[in-house]
C-alpha positions in Angstrom: 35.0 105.6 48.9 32.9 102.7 50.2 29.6 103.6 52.4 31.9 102.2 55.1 34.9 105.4 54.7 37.2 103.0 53.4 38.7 103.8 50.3 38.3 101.2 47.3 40.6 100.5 44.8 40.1 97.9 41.6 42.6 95.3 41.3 42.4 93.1 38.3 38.6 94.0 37.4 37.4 93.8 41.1 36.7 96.6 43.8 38.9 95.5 47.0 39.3 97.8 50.3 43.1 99.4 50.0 43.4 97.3 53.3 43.7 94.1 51.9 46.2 94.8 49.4 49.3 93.9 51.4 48.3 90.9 53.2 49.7 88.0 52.5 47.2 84.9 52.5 49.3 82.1 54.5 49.4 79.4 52.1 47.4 76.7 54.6 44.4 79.1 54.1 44.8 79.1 49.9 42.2 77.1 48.4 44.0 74.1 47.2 42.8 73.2 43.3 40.9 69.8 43.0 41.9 67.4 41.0 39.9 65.8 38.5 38.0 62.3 39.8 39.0 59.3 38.0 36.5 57.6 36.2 37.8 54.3 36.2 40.8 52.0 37.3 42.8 52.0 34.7 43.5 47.8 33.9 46.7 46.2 33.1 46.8 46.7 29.2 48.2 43.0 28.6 47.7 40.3 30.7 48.3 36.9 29.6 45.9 34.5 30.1 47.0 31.2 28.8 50.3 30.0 27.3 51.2 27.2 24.6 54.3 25.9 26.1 54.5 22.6 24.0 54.6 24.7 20.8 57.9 25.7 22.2 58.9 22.2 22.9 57.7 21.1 19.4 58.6 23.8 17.2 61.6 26.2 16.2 59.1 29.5 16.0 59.5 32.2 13.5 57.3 34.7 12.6 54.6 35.5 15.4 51.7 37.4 14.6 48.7 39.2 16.7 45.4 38.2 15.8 42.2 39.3 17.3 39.6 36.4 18.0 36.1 36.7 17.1 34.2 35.0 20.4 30.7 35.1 22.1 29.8 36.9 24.9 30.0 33.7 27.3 33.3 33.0 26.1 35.0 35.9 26.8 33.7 35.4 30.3 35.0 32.1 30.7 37.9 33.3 29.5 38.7 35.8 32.2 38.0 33.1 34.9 40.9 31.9 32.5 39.3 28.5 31.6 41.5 28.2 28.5 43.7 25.4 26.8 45.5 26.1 23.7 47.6 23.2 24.1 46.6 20.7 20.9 45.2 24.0 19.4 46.1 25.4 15.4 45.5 27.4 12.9 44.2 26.8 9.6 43.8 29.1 6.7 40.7 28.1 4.7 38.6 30.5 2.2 41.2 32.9 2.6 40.4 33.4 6.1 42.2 32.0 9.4 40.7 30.0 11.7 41.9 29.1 15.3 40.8 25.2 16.1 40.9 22.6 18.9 41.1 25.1 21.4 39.4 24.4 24.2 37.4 27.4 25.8 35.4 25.5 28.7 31.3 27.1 28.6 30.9 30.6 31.5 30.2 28.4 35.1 27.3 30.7 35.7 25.0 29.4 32.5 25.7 25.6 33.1 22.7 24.0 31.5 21.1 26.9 29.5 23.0 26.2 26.1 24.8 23.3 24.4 27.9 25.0 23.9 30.3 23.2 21.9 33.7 24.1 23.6 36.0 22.9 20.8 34.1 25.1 18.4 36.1 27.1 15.2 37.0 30.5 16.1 37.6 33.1 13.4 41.3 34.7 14.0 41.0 38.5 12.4 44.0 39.2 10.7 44.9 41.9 8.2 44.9 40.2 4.4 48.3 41.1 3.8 49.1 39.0 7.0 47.1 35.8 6.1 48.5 36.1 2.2 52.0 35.9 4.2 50.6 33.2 6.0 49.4 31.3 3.1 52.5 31.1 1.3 54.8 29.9 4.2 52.4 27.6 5.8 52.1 26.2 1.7 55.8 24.4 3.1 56.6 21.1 3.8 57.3 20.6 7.8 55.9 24.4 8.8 52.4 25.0 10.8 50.7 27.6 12.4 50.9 27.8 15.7 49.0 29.6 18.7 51.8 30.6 21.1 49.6 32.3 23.8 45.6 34.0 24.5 46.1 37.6 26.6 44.1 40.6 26.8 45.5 44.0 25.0 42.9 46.8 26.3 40.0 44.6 26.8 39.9 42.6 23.8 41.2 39.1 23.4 44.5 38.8 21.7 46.0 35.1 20.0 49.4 35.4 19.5 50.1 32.9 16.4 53.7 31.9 14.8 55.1 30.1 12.2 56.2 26.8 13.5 58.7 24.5 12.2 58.7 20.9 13.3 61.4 19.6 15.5 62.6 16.1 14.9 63.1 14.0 18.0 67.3 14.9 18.1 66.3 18.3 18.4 64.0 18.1 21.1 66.5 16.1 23.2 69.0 19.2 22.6 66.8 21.5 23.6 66.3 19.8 26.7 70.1 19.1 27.3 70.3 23.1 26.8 68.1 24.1 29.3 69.5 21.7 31.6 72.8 23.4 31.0 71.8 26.9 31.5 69.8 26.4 34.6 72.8 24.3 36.2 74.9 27.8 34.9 72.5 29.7 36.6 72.6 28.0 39.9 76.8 27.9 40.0 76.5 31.6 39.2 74.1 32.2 42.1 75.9 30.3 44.7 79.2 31.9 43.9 77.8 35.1 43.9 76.7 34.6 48.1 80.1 33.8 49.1 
């Protein structure tokens, strides 16, 4: 008995009045769990930032690769205001390391004037050395190059996407060009029967 007259009863380790043991608690009144805050946005986990499309035009592409790319802090800055151009841009394998050259990262629009940046600069590509051996020995052929096919961000941290590339002669690049002008007309003919 409670000092009250009301006799208690222990339900699940605690003393309750025998009163409130068959109410039901309307379930607007239950307290409703919170859930955990989220700490951050959560990005997109790729987004590309800059595409090589001559490669396509120039090259049959084989063998594509992901290599990290080893930048400063400026760069990767001017890179998000995607100020990128990859378009004359290679690869070269030298010392048993790859390197990503002529591409063009323009210098961070807020520190105009405080550095000589050279934009054209060599950029280390980190590959695995299994990769780069593979590398070695195809790029070693007559008519094949390494190519940068695009720059995007995987997670946060800049991504080159790099092929094999072998050259196209100039018959090949006029089919290429006949094909796509083929397909697209396709395309349309399919579309426009498809309203009717």
């Amino acid at each position: 008995m409670s000092k009250y007259g009301t006799e208690v009863v222990k339900v699940d380790g605690l003393r309750r009045p025998h009163f409130l043991l068959n109410l039901r608690v309307p379930s607007s009144m239950k307290k409703k769990k919170e859930s955990a805050p989220t700490t951050k946005p959560v990005r997109n986990a790729f987004e590309v930032i800059s595409e090589n499309r001559k490669a396509h035009y120039d090259y049959f592409i084989h063998d594509r690769y992901e290599a990290g790319v080893s930048l400063m802090g400026h760069e990767v800055k001017s890179i998000r205001e995607r100020r990128v151009n990859l378009k004359d841009s290679y690869v070269r394998i030298m010392r048993e390391e790859a390197f990503l050259l002529n591409c063009h990262i323009s210098p961070y629009s807020k520190i105009q004037g405080y550095q000589e940046l050279d934009p054209i600069r060599t950029r280390k590509l980190l590959l695995k050395r299994s990769e780069i051996n593979r590398l070695m020995g195809q790029a070693g052929r007559k008519g094949i190059a390494i190519v940068p096919l695009r720059m995007y961000f995987k997670k946060g941290f800049v991504k080159v996407e790099i092929a094999l590339g072998e050259g196209k002669k100039q018959y090949d690049k006029r089919a290429t060009i006949k094909q796509r002008i083929h397909t697209r007309e396709t395309e349309s003919a399919i579309k426009k029967a498809t309203r009717r």
